[in-house]
C-alpha positions as CSV (number, residue, x, y, z in Angstrom):
1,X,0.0,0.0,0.0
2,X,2.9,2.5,0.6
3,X,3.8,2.7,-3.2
4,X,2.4,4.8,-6.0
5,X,2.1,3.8,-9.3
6,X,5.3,6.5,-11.3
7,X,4.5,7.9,-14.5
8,X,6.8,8.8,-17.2
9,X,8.4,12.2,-16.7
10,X,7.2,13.4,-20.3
11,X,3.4,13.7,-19.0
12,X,4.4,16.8,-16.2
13,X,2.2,17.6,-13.4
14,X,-0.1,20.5,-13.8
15,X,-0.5,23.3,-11.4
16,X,-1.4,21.9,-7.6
17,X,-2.5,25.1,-5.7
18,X,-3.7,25.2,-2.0
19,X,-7.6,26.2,-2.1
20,X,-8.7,29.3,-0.1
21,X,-11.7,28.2,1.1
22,X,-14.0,25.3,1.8
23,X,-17.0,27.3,-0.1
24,X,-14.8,27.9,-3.5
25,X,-13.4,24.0,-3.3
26,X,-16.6,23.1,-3.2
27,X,-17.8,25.0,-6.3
28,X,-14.8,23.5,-7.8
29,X,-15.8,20.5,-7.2
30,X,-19.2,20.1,-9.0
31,X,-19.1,16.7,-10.9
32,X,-22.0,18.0,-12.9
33,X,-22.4,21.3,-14.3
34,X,-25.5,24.0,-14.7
35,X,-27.6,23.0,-17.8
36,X,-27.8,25.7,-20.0
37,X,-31.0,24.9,-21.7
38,X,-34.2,24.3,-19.7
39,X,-36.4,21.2,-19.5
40,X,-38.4,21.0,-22.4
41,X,-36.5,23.6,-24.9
42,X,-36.5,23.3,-28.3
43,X,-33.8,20.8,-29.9
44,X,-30.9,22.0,-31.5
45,X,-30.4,25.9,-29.8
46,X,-27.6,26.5,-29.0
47,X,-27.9,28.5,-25.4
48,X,-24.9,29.2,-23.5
49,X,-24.3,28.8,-20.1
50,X,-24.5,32.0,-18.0
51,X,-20.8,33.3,-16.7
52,X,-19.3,31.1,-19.7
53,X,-15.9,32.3,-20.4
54,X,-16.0,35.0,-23.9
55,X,-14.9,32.9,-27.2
56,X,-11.7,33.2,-29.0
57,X,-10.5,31.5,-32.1
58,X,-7.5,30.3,-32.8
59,X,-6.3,28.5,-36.6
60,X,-4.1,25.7,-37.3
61,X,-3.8,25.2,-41.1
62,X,-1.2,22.9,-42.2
63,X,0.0,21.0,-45.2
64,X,3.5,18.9,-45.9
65,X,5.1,22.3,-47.0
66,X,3.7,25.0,-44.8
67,X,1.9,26.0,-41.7
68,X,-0.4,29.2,-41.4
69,X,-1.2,30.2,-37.9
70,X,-3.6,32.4,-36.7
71,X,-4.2,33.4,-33.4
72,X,-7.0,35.7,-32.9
73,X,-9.1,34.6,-35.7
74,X,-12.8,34.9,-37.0
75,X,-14.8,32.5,-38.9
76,X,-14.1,34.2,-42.7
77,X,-10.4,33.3,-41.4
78,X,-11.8,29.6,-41.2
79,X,-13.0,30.1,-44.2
80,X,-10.1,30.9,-46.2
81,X,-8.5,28.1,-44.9
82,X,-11.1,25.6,-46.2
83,X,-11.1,26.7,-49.4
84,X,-6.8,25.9,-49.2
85,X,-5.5,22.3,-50.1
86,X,-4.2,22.1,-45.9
87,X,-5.5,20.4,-43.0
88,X,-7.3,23.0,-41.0
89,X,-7.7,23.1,-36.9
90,X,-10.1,25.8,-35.8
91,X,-10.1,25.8,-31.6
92,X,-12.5,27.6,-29.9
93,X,-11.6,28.6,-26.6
94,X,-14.4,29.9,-24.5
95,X,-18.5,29.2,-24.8
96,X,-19.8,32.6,-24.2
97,X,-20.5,33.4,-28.0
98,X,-23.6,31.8,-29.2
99,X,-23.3,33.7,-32.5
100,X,-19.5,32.4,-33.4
101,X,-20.8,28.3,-32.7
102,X,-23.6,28.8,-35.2
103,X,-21.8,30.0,-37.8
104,X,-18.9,27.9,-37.1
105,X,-21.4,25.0,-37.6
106,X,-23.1,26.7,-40.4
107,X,-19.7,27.3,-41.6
108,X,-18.3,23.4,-41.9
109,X,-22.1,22.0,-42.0
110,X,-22.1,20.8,-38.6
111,X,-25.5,18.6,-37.1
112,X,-27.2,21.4,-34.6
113,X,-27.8,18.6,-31.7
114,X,-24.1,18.2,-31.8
115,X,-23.7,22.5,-31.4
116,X,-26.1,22.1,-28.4
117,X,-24.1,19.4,-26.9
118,X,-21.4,21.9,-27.4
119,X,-22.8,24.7,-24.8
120,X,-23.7,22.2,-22.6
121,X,-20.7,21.2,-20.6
122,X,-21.7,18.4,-18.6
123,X,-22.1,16.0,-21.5
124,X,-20.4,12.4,-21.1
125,X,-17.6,11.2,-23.4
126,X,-19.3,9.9,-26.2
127,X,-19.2,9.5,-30.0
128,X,-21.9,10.5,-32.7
129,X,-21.6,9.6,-36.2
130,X,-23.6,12.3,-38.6
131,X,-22.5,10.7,-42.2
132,X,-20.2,13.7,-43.4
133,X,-18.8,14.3,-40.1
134,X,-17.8,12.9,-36.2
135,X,-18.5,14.6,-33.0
136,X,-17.0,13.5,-30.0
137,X,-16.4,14.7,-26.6
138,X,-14.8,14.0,-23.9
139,X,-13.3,15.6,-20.6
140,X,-9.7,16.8,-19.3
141,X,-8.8,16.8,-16.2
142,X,-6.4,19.5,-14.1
143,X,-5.5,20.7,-10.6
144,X,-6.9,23.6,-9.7
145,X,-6.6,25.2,-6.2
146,X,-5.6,22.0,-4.9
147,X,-8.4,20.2,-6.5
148,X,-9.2,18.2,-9.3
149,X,-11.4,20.0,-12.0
150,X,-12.9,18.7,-15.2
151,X,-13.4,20.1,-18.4
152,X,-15.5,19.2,-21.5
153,X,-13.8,19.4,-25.0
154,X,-16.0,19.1,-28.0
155,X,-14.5,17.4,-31.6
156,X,-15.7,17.6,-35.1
157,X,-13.7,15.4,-37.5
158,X,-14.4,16.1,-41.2
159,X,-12.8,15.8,-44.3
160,X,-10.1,17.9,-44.0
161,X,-10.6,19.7,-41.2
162,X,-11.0,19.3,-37.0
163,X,-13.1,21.7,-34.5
164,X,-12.3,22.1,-31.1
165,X,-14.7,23.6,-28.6
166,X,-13.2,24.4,-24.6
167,X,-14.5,25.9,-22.0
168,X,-11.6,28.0,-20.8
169,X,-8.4,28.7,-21.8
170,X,-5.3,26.3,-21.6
171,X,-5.2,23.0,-22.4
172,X,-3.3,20.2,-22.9
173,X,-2.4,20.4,-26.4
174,X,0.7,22.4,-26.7
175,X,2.6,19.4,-27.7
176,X,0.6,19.1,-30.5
177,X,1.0,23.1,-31.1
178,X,5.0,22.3,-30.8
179,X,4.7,19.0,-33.4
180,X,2.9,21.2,-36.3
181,X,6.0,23.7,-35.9
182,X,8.3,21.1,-37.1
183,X,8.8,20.2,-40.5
184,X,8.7,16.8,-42.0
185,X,6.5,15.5,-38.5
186,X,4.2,12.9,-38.9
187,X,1.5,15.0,-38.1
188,X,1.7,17.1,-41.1
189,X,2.0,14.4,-43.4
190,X,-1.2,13.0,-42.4
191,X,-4.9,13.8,-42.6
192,X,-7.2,15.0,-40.0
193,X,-8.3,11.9,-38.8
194,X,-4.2,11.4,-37.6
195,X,-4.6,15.2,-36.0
196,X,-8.1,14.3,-34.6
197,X,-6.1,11.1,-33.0
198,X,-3.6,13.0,-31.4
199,X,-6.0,15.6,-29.8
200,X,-7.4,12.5,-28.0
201,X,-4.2,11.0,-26.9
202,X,-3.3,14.7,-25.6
203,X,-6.6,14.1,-23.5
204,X,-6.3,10.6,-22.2
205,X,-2.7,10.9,-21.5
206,X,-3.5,14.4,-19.5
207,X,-5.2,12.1,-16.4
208,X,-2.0,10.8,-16.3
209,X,0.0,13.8,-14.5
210,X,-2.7,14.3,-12.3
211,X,-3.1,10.6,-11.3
212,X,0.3,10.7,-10.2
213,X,-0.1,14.4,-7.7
214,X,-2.9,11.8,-6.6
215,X,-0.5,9.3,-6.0
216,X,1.7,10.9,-4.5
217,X,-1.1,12.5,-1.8
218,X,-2.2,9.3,-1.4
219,X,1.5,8.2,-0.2
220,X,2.0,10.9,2.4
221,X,-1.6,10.5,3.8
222,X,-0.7,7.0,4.4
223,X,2.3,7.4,5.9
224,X,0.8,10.2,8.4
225,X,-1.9,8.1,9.2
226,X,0.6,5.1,10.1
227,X,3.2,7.4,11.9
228,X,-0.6,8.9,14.1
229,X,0.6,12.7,12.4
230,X,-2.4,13.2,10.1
231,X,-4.7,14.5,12.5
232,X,-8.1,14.1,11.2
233,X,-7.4,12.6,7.9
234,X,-11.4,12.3,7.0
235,X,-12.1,15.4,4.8
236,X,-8.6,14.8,2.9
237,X,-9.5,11.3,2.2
238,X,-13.2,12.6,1.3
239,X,-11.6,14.6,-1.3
240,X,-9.6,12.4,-2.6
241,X,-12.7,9.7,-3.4
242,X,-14.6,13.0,-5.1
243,X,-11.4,13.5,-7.0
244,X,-11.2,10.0,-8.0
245,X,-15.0,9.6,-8.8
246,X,-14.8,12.4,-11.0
247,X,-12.0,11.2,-13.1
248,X,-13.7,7.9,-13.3
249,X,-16.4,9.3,-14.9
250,X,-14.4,10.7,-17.4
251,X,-12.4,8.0,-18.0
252,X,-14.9,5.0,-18.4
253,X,-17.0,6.7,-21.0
254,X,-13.7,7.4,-23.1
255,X,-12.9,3.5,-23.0
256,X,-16.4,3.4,-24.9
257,X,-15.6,6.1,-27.2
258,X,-12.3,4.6,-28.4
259,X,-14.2,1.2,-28.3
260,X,-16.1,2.8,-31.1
261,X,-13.7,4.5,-33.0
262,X,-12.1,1.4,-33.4
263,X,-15.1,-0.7,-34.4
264,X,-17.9,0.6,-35.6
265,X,-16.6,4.3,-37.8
266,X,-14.5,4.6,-41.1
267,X,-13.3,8.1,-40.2
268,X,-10.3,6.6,-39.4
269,X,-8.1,4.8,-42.2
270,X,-5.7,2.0,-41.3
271,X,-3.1,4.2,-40.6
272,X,-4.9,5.9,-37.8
273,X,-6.2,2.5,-36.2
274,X,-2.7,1.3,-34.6
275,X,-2.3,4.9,-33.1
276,X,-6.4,4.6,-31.6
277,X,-5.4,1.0,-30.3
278,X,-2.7,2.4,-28.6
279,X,-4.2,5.2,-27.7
280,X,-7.6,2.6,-26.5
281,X,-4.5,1.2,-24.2
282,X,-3.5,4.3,-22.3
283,X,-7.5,4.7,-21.4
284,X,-7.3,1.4,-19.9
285,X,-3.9,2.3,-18.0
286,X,-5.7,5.5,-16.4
287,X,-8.8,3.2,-15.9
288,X,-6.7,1.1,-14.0
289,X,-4.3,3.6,-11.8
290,X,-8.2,5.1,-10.8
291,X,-9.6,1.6,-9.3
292,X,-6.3,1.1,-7.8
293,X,-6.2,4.3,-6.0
294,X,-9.5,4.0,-5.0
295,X,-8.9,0.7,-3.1
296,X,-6.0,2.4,-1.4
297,X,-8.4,5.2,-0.3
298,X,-10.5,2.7,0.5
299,X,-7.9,1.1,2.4
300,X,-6.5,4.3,4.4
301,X,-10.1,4.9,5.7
302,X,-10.5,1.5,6.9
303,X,-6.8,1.6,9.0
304,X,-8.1,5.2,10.1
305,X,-11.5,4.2,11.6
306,X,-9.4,0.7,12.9
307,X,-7.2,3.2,14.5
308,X,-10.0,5.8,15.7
309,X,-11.4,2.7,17.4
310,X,-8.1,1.0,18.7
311,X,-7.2,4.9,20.9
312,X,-10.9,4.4,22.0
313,X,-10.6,1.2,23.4
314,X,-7.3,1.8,24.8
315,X,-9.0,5.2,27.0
316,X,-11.9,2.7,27.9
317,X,-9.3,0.2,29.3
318,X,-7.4,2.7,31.3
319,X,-10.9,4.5,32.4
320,X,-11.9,0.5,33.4
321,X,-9.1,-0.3,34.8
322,X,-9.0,2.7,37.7
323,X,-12.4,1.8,38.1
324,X,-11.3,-1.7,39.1
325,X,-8.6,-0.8,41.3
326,X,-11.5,2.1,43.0
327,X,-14.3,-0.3,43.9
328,X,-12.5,-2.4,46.5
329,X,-10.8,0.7,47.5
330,X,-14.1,2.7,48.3
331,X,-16.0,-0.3,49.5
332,X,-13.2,-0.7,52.5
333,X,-13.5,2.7,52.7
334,X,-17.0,2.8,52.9
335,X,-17.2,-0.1,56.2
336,X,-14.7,2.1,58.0
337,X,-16.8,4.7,57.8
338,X,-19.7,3.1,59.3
339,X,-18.6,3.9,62.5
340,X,-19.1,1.3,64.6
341,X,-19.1,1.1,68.5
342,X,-16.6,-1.7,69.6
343,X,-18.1,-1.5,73.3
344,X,-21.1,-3.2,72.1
345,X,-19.8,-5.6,70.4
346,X,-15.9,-6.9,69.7
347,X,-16.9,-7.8,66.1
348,X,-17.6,-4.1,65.0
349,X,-14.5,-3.2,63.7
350,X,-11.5,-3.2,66.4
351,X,-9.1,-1.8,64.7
352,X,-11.3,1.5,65.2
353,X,-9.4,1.5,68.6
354,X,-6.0,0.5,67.5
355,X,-3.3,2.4,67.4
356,X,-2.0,1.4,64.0
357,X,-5.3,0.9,62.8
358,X,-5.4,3.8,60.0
359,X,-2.2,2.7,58.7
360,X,-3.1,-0.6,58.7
361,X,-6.8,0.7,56.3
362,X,-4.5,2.3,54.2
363,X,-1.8,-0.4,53.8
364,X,-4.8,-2.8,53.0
365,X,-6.2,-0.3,50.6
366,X,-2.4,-0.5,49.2
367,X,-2.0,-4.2,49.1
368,X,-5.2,-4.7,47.2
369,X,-4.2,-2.0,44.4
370,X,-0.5,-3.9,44.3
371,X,-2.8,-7.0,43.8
372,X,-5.0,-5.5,40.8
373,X,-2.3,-4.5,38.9
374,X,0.1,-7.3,38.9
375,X,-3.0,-9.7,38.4
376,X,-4.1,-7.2,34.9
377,X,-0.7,-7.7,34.1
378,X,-0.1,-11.3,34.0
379,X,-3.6,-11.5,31.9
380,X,-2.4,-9.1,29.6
381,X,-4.8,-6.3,30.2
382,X,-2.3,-3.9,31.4
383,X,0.8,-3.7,29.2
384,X,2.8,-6.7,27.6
385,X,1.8,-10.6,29.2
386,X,4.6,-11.9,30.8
């Protein structure tokens, strides 16, 4: 149990901050988000959620000879780039623009259930086939404040071309950014289905880093909780289960999705399908480091509450074992308070007229605590059995 799981050092840990406050971690926490369209709304409107972050577009058109980057871009920039023999990425970071997703779906023809999927950011990893194009989506986890947020990214696969929608800014693909700088890369000698690959493998491979600040958390909890330094360990090991629940239910769904991919869709030619297997792989390695770190959880709170209860039995022996040694104590003391008269009778008490008599109700008193103890002893109740 006192071993963590080590990752490769290519997939870097993200950000760990401390959280401020127990109100704010637990708005961070949220497994599922707001909806943004009511119960019984029209299909297909795409209504953004309120306080969504303000869109920005950002295009990646590429070819064997040449890349064309634009940063801050607009959806005539898109298309100009479509009508161009290149590969084009458009990413969308940010879902406050209603406008700018319709006529980004207008734009490359996109189904309009798959744009309101797209503003609604609690959907589950999953996979829709609309004939002339994929949508998928799926979720990316980070540490934020010292917590484990998730975050919805939305894929469009077409011919010649892949849309990305994100909530906020930052992500996990700046490797792939990197890889379309470099001339002669594999990526920009393949098609969009290989660029539409690689997004995904950004994603699955991005639990990774923060499976390991898991890991590691999980380590030092255990060894405070064995070493009795960890305090009340209950709300950090709370966390930690929310943190692992919520990246399990990002991470089972994906299994699905790449399930599909491989099976069932012909988006992907058999160039791609070695990469999704291997790909399908890593999935199953983050599926596994999450059931293993939840048994270890699982685990700590059991030794915690076997500990809780060991301390309490040990006060409850001491408190019983005082108690013990004071009833045969006070009940002595009780007769020789009684005060008999020995003039009566020579049975009632003489040693009420004895000189030594008081020393002799203590020494007794003494003699039967002696007694107690060594006989708890030799049972094993107090201390080691001899």
């Amino acid at each position: 149990m006192g071993s963590s799981i080590r990752i490769p050092n290519r997939w870097l840990p993200m950000p760990n901050k401390k959280h401020k406050s127990g109100h704010g971690r637990r708005h961070l926490r949220r497994i599922v988000g707001p909806r943004a369209v009511k119960p019984g709304a029209r299909p297909g409107v795409v209504k953004v959620a309120e306080g969504a972050q303000q869109s920005s577009v950002s295009i990646h058109a590429y070819r064997p000879a040449g890349l064309e980057v634009h940063a801050e871009a607009s959806v005539p920039d898109a298309a100009r780039a479509l009508q161009r023999e290149s590969v084009v990425w458009v990413n969308v970071d940010g879902l406050g623009d209603a406008k700018l997703i319709e006529d980004l779906g207008e734009l490359f023809k996109l189904h309009p259930l798959a744009l309101e999927d797209v503003a609604n950011s609690h959907q589950r990893a999953k996979v829709d086939d609309f004939g002339d194009h994929l949508f998928l989506t799926a979720r990316m986890p980070r540490v934020l404040e010292g917590s484990v947020v998730s975050e919805q990214i939305s894929l469009f696969l077409g011919e010649g071309f892949v849309l990305t929608f994100q909530e906020t800014r930052g992500d996990c693909f700046d490797g792939i950014r990197q890889r379309l700088q470099r001339e002669g890369s594999r990526i920009r000698q393949s098609p969009a289905s290989y660029l539409a690959y690689a997004l995904l493998d950004a994603l699955v491979d991005s639990h990774f880093p923060v499976l390991e600040s898991i890991g590691d958390t999980i380590e030092t909890l255990e060894r405070e909780i064995f070493e009795d330094i960890a305090g009340d360990p209950l709300n950090r090991i709370y966390d930690l289960k929310r943190d692992l629940l919520l990246l399990r239910r990002g991470a089972w769904p994906m299994r699905d999705v790449l399930s599909t991919l491989l099976r069932d869709t012909e988006a992907f030619d058999e160039h791609v399908q070695p990469y999704l297997r291997d790909c399908f792989d890593h999935v199953l390695q983050v599926i596994d480091l999450i059931e293993t770190y939840r048994e270890l959880i699982g685990g700590l709170l059991d030794v915690h509450l076997s500990q809780v209860s060991n301390r309490l039995n040990e006060v409850m022996k001491v408190l019983t074992i005082i108690a013990t040694i004071f009833i045969p104590l006070g009940f002595i003391a009780g007769v020789y308070g009684m005060n008999f008269n020995t003039e009566i009778s020579p049975w009632n008490l003489p040693e009420l007229n004895w000189v030594f008599g008081y020393p002799f109700a203590l020494g007794l008193m003494g003699l039967i605590a002696i007694g107690l103890l060594f006989f708890f002893r030799r049972k094993g109740w107090l201390g080691r059995p001899r």
